[in-house]
C-alpha positions in Angstrom: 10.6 33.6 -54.7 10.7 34.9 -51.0 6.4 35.2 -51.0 6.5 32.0 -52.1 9.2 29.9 -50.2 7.6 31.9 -47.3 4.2 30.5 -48.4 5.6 26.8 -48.7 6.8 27.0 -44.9 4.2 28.2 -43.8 1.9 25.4 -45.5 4.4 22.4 -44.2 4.5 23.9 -40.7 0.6 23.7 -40.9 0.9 20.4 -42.6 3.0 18.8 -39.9 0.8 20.4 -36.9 -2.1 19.0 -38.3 0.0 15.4 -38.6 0.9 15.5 -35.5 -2.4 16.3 -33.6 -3.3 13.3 -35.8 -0.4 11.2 -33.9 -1.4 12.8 -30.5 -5.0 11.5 -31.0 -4.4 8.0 -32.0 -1.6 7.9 -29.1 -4.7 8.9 -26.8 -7.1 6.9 -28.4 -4.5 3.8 -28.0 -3.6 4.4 -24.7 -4.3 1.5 -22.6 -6.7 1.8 -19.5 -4.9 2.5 -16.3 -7.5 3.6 -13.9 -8.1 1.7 -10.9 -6.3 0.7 -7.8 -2.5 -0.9 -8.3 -0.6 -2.7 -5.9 3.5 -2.2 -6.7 6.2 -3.8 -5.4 9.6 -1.2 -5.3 12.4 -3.3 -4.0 11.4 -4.4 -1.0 8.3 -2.1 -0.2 5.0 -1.8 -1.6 2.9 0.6 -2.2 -0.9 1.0 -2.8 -1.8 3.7 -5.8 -5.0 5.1 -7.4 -5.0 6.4 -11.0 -7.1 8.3 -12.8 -6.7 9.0 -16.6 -7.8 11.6 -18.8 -6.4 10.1 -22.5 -3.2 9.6 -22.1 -2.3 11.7 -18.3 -2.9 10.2 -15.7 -2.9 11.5 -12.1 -3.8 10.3 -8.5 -2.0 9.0 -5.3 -0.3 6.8 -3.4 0.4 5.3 0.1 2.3 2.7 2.1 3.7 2.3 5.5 7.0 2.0 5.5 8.5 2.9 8.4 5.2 5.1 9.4 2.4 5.4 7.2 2.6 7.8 4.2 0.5 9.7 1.2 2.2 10.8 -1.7 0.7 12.5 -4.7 1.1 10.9 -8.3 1.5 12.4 -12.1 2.1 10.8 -15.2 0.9 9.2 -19.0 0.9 6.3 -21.2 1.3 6.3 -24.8 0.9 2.8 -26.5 2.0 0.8 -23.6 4.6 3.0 -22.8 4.3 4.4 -19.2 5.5 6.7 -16.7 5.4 8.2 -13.2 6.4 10.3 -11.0 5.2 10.5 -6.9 5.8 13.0 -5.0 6.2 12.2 -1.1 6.6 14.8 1.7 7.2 13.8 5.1 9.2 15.9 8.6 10.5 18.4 6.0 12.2 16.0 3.6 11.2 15.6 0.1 10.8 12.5 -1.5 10.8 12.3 -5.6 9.9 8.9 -7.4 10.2 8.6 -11.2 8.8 5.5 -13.1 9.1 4.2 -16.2 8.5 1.1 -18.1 5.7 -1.4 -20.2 1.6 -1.7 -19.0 -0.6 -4.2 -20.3 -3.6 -1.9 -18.8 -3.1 -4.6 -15.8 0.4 -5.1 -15.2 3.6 -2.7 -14.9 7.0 -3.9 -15.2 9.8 -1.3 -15.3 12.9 0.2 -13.4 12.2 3.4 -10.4 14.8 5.6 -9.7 14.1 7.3 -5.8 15.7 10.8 -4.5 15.4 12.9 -1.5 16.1 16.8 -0.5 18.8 15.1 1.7 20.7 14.0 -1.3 20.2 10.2 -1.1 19.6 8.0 -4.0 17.9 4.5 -4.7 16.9 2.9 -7.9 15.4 -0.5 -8.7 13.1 -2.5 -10.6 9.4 -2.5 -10.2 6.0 -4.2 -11.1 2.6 -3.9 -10.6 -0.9 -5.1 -11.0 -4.4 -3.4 -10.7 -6.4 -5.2 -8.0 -9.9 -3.0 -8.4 -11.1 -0.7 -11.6 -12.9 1.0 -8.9 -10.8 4.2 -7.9 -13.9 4.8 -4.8 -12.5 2.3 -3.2 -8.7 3.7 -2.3 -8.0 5.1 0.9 -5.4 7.2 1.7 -3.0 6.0 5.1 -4.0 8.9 7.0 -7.8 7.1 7.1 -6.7 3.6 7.4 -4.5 4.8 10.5 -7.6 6.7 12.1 -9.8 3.2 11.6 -7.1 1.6 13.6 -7.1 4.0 16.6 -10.9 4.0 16.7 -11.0 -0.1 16.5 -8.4 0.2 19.7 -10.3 3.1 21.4 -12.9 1.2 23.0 -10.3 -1.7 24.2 -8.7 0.8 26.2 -11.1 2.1 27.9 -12.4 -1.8 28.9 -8.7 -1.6 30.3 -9.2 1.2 32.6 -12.7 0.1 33.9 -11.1 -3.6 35.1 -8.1 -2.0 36.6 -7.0 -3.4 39.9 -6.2 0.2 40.8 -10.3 0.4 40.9 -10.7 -2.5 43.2 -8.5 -1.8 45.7 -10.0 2.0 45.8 -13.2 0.1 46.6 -11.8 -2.1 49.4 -10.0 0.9 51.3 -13.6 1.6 52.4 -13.5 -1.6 54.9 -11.0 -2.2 58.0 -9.0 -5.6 58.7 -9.8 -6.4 61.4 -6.6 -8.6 62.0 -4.7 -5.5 61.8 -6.4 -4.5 65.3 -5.5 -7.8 67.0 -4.5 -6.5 69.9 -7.3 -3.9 70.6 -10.0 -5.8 72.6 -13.8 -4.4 71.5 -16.6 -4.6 74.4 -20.2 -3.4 73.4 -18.8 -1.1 70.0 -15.6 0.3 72.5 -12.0 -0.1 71.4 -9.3 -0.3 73.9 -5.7 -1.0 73.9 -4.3 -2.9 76.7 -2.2 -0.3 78.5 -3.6 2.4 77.3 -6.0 4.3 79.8 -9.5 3.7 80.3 -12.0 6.9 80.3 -15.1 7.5 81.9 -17.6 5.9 79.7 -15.2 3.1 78.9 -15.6 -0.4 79.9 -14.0 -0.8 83.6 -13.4 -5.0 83.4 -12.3 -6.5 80.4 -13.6 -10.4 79.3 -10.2 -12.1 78.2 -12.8 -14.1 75.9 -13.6 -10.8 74.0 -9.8 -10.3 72.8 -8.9 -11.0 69.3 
């Protein structure tokens, strides 16, 4: 009786490992499609994510800018139309842990997030979803879309520095105002002060008409 009862576990451990690689297939085979680009709304903030899927896990990343731009990395799976995920967010030291859960259509998430970070706050809340593009080429992470934006005002800055009044009034240092020397009189290219001495090969008569 103990070689057989022995036997007969074995068999329905067999049995049940065969049913449930059965179960895991169909859940894969029935997962809905998630890959693409999603646009989710956490509370108040939204963030931009890319999924890739690989039967049922699914895997990829996500970004917003809120305060500062960020890029966080994303795990989860869907069985049926049951999903869930979990982002992963570092940032100054601090670490930033997101977990997900709720229904997908394969174009629309609508569920409940619970938020954490190394510093020991907590936030939860409701959130939803919708995939704006199948095509996952077309995410970009912040750090990119940042780097677009400094290149875009690069060129404006240096227009900036080229029309600077700073420039201009470099250029016009070069020439005297005359109005400033008002009371020098000038005969044939000479400068003289009234009161001041004349020299040898200064003039010796001055023309009241040549004073300015």
């Amino acid at each position: 009786m103990g070689v057989m009862g022995a036997r007969y576990a074995v068999l329905c451990l067999m049995l049940a490992a065969i049913f449930s690689g059965i179960s895991l297939a169909e859940d894969a085979a029935g997962a809905l499609n998630q890959e693409g680009i999603w646009i989710l709304n956490m509370g108040e903030k939204k963030v931009t994510m890319v999924v890739y899927q690989h039967d049922g896990l699914l895997a990829g990343a996500c970004n917003g800018d809120d305060p500062d731009p960020w890029n966080a990395a994303m795990v989860g799976y869907v069985s049926g139309n049951e999903i869930e995920l979990h982002i992963s967010r570092h940032e100054n030291e601090v670490v930033m842990e997101t977990l997900m859960s709720g229904k997908t259509t394969g174009e629309n998430i609508n569920g409940s997030f619970v938020q954490s970070d190394s510093l020991g706050r907590v936030t939860s809340g409701k959130v939803s979803g919708f995939k704006i593009n199948p095509d996952v080429s077309e995410y970009r992470p912040a750090v990119e879309i940042t780097l677009a934006v400094a290149l875009i005002k690069e060129p404006t800055t240096q227009a900036t520095e080229e029309t600077n009044p700073a420039n201009s009034r470099a250029d016009k240092s070069r020439f005297v105002d005359v109005t400033t020397q008002s009371d020098r009189v000038f005969y044939l290219g000479w400068a003289w002060k009234p009161g001041e001495p004349s020299t040898e090969n200064g003039p010796s008569k001055i023309n009241s008409s040549a004073v300015l």
